[in-house]
C-alpha positions as CSV (number, residue, x, y, z in Angstrom):
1,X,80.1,81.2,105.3
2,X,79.2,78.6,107.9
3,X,76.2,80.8,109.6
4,X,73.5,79.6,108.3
5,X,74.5,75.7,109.3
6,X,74.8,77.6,113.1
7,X,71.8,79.2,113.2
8,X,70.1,76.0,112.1
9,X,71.7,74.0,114.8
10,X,71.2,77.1,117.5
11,X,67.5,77.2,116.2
12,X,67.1,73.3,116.7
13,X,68.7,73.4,120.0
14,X,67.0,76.4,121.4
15,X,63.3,74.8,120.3
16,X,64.4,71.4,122.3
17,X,65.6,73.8,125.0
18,X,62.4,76.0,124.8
19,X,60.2,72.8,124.5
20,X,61.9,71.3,127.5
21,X,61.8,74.5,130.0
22,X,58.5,75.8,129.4
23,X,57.0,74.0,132.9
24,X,60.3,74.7,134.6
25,X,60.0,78.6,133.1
26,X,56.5,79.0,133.8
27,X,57.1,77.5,137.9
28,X,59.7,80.0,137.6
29,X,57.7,82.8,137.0
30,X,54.9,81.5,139.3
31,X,57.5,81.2,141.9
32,X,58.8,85.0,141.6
33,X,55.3,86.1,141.3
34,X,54.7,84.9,144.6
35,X,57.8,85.8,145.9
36,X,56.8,89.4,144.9
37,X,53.2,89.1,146.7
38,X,54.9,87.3,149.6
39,X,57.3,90.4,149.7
40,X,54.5,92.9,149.6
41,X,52.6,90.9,152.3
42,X,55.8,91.0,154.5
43,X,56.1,94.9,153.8
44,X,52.9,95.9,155.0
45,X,52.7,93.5,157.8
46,X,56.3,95.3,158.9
47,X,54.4,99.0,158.1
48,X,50.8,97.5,160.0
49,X,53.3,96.4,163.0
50,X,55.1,99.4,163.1
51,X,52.5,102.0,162.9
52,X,51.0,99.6,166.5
């Protein structure tokens, strides 16, 4: 009975939510996509080191 007054107030607050995060979501990503290339570097310099 009362869903569609909830999923008008959801949708409100997830676009201010989704408005607001988008810089903080993409540095996020960003951040764990370098996190993943520093991890890689880190493995092979640990494979490099231990094959010499």
């Amino acid at each position: 009975m009362n869903n569609s007054k909830f999923t008008t107030k959801f949708k409100n607050h997830f676009k201010n939510l989704n408005f607001y995060s988008m810089p903080a979501s993409i540095l996020f990503i960003v951040r764990k996509r370098l996190n993943l290339a520093f991890s890689y570097i880190f493995f092979f310099l640990i494979l490099f080191y231990s094959f010499f």
